[in-house]
Backbone as a ProteinNet text record, in pm:
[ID]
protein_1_A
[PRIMARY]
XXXXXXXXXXXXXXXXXXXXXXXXXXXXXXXXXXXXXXXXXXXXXXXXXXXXXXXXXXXXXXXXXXXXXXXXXXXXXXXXXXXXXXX
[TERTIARY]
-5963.2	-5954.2	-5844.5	-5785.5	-5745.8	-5570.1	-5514.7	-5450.8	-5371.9	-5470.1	-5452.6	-5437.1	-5434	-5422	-5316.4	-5261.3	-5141.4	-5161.6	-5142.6	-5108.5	-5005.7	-4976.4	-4899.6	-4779.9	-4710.8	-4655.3	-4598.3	-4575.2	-4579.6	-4458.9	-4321	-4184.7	-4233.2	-4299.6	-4317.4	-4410.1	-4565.5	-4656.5	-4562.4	-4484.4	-4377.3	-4327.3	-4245.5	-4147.7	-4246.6	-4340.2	-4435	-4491.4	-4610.4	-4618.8	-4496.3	-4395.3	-4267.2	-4191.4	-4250.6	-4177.1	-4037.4	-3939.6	-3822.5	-3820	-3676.7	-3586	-3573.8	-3619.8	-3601.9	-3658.2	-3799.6	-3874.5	-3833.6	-3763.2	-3751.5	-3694.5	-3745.5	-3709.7	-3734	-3813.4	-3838.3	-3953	-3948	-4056.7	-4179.3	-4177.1	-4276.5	-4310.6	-4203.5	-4315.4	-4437.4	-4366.2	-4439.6	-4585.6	-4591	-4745.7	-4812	-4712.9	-4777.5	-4881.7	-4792	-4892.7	-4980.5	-4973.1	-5090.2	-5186.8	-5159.6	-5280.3	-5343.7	-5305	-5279.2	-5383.3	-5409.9	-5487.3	-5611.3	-5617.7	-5733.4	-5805.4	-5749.4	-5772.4	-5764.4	-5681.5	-5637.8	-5556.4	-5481	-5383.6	-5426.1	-5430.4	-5460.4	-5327.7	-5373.4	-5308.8	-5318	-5298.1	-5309.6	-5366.7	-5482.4	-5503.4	-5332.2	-5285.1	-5188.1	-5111.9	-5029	-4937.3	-4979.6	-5086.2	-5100.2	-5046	-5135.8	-5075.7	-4906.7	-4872.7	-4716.2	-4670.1	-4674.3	-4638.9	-4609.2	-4760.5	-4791.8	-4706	-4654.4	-4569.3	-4391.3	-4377.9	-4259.1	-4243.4	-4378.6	-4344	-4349.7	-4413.8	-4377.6	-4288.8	-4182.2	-4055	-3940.1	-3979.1	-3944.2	-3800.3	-3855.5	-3797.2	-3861.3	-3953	-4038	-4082.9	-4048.8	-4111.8	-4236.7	-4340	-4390	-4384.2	-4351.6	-4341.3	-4487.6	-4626	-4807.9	-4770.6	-4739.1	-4831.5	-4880.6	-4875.2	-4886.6	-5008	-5140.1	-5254	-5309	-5240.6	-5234.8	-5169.5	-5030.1	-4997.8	-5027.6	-5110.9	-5210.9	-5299.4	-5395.3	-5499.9	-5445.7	-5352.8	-5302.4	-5236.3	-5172.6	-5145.1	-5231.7	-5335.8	-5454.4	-5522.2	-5546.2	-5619.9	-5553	-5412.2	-5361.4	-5454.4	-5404.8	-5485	-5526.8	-5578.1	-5596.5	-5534.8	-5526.7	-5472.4	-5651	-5624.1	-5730.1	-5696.5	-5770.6	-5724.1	-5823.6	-5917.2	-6064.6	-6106.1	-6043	-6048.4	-6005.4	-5961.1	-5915.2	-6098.5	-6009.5	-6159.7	-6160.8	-6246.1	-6318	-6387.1	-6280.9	-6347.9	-6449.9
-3328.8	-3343.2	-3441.6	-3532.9	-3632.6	-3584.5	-3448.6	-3395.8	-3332.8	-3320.1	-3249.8	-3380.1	-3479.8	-3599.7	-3656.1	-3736.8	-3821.1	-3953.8	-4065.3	-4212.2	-4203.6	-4235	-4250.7	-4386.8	-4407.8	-4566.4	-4603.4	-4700.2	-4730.6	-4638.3	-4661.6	-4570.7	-4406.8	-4359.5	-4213.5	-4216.7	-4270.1	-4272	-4248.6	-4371.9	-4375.2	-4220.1	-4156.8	-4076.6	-3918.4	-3926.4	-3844.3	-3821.5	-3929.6	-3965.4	-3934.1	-3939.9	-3892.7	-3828.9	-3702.4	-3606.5	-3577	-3703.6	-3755.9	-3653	-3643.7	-3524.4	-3589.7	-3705	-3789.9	-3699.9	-3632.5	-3570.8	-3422.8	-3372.2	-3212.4	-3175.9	-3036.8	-2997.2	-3076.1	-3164	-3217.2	-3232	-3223	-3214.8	-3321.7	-3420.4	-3489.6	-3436.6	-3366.2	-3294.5	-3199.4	-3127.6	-3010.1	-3068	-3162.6	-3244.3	-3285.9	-3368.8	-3392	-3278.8	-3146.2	-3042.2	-3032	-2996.2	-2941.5	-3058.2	-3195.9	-3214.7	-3258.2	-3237.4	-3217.7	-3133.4	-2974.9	-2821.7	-2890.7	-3017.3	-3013.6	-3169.1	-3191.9	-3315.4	-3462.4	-3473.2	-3538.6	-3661	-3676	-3730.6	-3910.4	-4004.3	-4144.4	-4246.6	-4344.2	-4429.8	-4613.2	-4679.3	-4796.5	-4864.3	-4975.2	-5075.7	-5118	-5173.9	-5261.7	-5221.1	-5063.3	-5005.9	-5040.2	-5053.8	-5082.5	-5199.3	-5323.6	-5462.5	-5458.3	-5385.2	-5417.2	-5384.3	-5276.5	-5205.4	-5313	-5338	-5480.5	-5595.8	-5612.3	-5733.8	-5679	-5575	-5482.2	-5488.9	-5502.6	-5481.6	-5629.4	-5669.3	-5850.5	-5879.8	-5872.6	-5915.5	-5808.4	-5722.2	-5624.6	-5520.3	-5531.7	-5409.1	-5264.6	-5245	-5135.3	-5128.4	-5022.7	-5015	-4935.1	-4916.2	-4844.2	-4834.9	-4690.4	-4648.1	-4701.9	-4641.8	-4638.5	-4760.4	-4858.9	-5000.5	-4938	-5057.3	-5065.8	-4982.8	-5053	-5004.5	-4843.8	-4837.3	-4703.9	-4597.1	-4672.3	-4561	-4530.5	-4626.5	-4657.8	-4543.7	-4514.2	-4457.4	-4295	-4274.7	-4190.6	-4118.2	-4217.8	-4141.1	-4150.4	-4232.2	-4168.8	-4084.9	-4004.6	-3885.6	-3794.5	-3809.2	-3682	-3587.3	-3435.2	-3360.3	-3416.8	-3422.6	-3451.3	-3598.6	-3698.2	-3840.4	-3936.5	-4018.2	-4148.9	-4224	-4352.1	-4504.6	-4587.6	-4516.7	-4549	-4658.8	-4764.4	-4918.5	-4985.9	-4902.7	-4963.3	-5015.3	-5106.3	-5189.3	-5075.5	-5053.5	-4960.3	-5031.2	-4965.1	-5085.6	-5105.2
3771.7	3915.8	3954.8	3858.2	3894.5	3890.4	3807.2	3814.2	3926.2	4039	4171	4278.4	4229.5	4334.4	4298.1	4442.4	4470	4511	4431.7	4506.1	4596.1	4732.3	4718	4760.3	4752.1	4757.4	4899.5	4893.5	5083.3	5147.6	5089.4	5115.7	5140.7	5019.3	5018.3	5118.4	5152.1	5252.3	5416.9	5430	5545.4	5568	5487.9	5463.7	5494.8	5455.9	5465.2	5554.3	5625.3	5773.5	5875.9	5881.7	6001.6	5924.9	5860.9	5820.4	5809.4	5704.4	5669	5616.5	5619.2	5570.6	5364.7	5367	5208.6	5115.1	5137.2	5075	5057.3	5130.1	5156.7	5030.3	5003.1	4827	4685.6	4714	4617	4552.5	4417.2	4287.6	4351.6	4449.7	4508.4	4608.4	4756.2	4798.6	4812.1	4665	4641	4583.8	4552.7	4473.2	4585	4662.7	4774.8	4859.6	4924.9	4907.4	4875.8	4740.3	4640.9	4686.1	4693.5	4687.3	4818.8	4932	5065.9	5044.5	5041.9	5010.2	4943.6	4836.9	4832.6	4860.6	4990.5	5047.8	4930.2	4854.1	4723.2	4725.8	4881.5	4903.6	4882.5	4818.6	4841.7	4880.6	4955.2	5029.7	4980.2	4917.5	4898.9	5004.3	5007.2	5136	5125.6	4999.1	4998.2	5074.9	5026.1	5164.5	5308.7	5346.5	5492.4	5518.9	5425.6	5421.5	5454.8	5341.1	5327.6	5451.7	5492.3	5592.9	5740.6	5782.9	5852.3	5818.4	5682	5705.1	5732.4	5718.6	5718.6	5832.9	5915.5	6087.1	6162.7	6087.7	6141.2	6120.1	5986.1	5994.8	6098.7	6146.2	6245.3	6147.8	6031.1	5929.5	5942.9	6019.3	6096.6	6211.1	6322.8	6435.7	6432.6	6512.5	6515.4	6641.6	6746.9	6881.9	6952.4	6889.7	6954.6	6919.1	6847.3	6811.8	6630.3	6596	6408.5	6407.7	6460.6	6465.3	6456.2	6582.9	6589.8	6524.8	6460.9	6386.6	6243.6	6179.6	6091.9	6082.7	6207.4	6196	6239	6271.9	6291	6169.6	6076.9	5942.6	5870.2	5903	5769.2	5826.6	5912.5	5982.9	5959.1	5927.1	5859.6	5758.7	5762.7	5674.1	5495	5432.3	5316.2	5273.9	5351.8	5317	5316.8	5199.5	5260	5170.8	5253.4	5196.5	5161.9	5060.7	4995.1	4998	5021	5017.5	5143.3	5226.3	5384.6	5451.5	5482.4	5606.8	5729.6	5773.8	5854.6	5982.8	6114.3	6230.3	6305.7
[MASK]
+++++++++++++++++++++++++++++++++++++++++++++++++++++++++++++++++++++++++++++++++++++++

């Protein structure tokens, strides 16, 4: 089972979430997929962390607010962040 699942790291999570052209044709999106189909996709707490400090040093915008765009990419189809605090 563990074959059909994706970590994935804060850059690729980003890139994925706002459907960057970085990923297109590549041997990672296609996993990504696959494991997208069987809801497989995992997310680091840490990536969030990082993310959050990415946006405090203002090396990331987020348009909604951090928060929101947080809960918004983990509601994506087949993504979760098994260890995220829950509000």
């Amino acid at each position: 089972m563990l074959e059909d699942s994706v970590l994935l790291d804060t850059h690729v999570w980003w890139w994925f979430a706002m459907g960057s052209e970085r990923l297109e044709a590549t041997p990672a999106l296609a996993a990504i997929h696959k494991a997208q189909d069987r809801n497989r996709i995992f997310v680091s707490v840490m990536s969030i962390w990082e993310m959050g400090i990415l946006e405090s040093k203002e090396r990331l915008r987020f348009h909604q607010g951090f928060k929101e765009w947080v809960a918004m990419a983990l509601a994506a189809p087949g993504v979760m962040a098994p260890l995220a605090a829950r509000p």
